[in-house]
N, C-alpha and C positions, 0 to 999 in steps of 0.2 A: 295193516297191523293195528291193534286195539292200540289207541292214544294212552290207555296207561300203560301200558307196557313199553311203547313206547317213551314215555318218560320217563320211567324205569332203568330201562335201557342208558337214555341218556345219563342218568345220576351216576350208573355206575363205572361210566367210560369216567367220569370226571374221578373216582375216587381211585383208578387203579394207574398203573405205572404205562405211560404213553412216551415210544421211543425211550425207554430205559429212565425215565423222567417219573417222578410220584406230582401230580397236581393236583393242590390243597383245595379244598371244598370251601372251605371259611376261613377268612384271615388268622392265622397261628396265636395263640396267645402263652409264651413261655419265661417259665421259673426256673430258677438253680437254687438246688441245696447244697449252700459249700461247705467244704470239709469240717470247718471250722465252730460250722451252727448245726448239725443234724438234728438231733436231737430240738430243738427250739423249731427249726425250719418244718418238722415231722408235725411238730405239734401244732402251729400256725394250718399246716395245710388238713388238719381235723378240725378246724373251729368253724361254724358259721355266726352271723350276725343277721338275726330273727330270719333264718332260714336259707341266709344265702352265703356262699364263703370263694373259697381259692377254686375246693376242686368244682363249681360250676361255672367257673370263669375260663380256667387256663385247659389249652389243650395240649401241652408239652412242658414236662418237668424234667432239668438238665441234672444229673446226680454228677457233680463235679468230686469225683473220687480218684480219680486215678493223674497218672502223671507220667511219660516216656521218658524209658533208660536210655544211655549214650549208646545202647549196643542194639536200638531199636523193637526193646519188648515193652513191656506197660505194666505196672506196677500202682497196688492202690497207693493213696497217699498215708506219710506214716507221722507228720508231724506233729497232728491232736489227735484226738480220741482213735483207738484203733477201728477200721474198716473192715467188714467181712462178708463174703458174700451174704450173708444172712439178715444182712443190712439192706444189701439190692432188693432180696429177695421180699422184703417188708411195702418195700416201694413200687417194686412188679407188682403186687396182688392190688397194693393202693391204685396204683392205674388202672388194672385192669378191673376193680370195682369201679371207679368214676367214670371211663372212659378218657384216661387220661396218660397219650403216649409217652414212654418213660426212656431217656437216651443216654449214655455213656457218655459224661463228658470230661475228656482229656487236657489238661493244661498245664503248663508249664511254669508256672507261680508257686511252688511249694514254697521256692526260700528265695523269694524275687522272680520278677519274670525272666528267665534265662534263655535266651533264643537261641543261643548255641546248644543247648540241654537239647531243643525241640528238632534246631535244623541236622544234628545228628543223626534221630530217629527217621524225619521223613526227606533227606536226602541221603546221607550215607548208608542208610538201612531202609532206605525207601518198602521195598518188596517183603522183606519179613515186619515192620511195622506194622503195614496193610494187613496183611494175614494176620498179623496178630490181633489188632484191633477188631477184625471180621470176627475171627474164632471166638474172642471175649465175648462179644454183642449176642454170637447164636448160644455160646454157651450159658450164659443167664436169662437168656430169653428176654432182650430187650430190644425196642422196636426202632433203636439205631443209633447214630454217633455225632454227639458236639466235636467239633474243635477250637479247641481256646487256648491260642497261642498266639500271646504276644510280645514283641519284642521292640528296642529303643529304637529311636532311627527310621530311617524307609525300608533300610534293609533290601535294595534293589538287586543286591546277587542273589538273595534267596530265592526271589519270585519267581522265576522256571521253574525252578527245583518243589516248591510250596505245591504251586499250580499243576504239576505232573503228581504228583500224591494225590491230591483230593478228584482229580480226572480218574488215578487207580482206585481209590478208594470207593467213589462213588459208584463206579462200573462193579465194582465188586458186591457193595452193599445190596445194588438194586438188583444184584441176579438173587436175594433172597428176601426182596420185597420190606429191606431197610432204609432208613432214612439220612440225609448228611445234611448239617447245617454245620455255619462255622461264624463264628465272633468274629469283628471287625474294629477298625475305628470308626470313626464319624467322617474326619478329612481327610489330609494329606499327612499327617504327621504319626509317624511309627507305625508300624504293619502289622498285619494286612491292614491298608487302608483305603480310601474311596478309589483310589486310582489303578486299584486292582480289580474293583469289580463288574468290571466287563467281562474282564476273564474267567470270574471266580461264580457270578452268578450260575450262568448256564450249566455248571456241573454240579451244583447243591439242590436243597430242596429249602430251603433257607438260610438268610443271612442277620444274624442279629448286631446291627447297629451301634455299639455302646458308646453311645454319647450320655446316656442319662441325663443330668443335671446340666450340661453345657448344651443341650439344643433343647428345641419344646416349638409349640404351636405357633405360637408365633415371634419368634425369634429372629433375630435380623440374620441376613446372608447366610454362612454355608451353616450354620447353626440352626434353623428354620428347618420342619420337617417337609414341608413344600421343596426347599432345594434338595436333602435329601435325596425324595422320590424322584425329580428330576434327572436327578445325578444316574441312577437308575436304570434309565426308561424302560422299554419294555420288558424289561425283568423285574419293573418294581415290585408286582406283588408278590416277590419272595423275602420281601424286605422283613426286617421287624425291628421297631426303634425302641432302644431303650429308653424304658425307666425309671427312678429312683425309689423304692417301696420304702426309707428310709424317711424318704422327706414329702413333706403333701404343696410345696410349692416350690417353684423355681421358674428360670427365666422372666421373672415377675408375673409366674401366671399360676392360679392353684390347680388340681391335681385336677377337678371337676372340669376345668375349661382345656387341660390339653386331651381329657378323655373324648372331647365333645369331639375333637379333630378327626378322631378316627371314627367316630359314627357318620359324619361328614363324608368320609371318606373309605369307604368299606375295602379298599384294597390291599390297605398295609395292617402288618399285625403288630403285635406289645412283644416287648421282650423285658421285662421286669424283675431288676437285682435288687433281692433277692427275695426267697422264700420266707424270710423272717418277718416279712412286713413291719417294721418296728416302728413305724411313724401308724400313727391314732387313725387316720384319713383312711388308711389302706382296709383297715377292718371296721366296715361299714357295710350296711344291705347298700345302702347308694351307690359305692364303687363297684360292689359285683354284678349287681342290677346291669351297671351301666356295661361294663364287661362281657357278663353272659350276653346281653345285646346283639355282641359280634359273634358271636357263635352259636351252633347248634343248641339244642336241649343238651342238657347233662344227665345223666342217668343221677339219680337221688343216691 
């Protein structure tokens, strides 16, 4: 066979779904527009800085709109600015000019994080949850599904119940060639958190991390994105650690030296809250520079 073809070939095993599994080409780089900043967070991801900005950076913008009823449907969120499809629909066309997949994202924080709100949905209503959440994704034509549910506690009755959801879910998603990621904690403390993710990696397509400000590059112990990936192992590169877009230093290091970690280390990706970049650092040619870095070309 002709050697380019053959390479060819190869690229495109890597970009399509293997054993019901999607595997990312380039370490993830993901945003959320929550409810609360649309409109700010819209406008942030239009701006460059002398030519470079958000969408040459990020491959994944989470639209945190929506929130699960007790009787397991999905409902957008009603407590700022009202939501409408028309909204999605601004943010699909924005993706699909940058190149920039755009996902559904579900959580349970409207008025505190409520885990009984969540574990209603995807255990007592496991099966129509699932389906409804599928249906929502095909019917705006979006390329897949967050979930961002958190709750106090470890929460160790939930975990079957959690873990059987995102198992249906994700079998679901990937018979239409959709995506599932889900938010985490950092350690042990409140769930989902590290101690679940053995179980939880192998059925997503990512994991984002939300440690923001309490772990970084070099960090002592489970704080440390070294221990992280550990934590991990051979599912690390579904990882993605959070961020803080608000602040340009933490863990006593600034924003330039833990970006450095991930060039160091091409296998984990950014998960970066949020869209509003409101710290100075974040809207710079240098931070996206460094960013696009980890990823493909961008379409202009």
């Amino acid at each position: 066979m002709n050697p380019r073809l053959q390479a060819c070939g190869l690229l495109l095993l890597l970009s399509i779904h293997w054993s019901g599994k999607i595997i990312a080409q380039n370490p993830r780089v993901m945003t959320w527009v929550p409810p609360y900043a649309i409109e700010a967070s819209q406008q942030r991801l239009e701006e460059t800085y002398e030519g470079l900005g958000p969408r040459h950076g990020i491959s994944h913008l989470g639209l945190q709109f929506w929130t699960p009823t007790k009787q397991g449907g999905l409902q957008y969120v009603t407590r700022y600015t009202p939501i409408h499809d028309a909204k999605v629909a601004e943010f699909r066309k924005w993706g699909k000019r940058h190149g920039v997949k755009i996902l559904l994202c579900v959580y349970n924080g409207e008025f505190g994080f409520d885990w009984e709100l969540a574990s209603k949905a995807f255990d007592q209503h496991r099966s129509s949850f699932v389906e409804t959440l599928v249906q929502e994704t095909l019917r705006l034509e979006l390329d897949g599904i967050d979930i961002d549910f958190e709750g106090k506690g470890q929460q160790e009755a939930s975990k079957a119940a959690f873990l059987q959801f995102l198992a249906e879910l994700s079998e679901k998603l990937h018979q239409h060639q959709k995506e599932l990621t889900v938010d985490t904690f950092a350690y042990k403390w409140n769930a989902p958190n590290q101690s679940w993710w053995q179980q939880i990696l192998p059925l997503v397509d990512g994991l984002h991390v939300m440690g923001y400000d309490q772990t970084g590059a070099e960090a002592e112990g489970w704080r440390s994105y070294d221990f992280m990936k550990a934590a991990a192992g051979k599912h690390a590169p579904k990882l993605l650690f959070g961020m803080p877009s608000h602040k340009n230093e933490w863990q006593n290091q600034g924003l330039q030296k833990h970006l450095q970690w991930f060039q160091q280390d091409s296998s984990i990706g950014l998960a970066i809250w949020d869209a509003q970049f409101k710290n100075q650092a974040w809207r710079t040619k240098k931070t996206w520079k460094t960013i696009q870095q980890l990823q493909k070309p961008k379409m202009p």
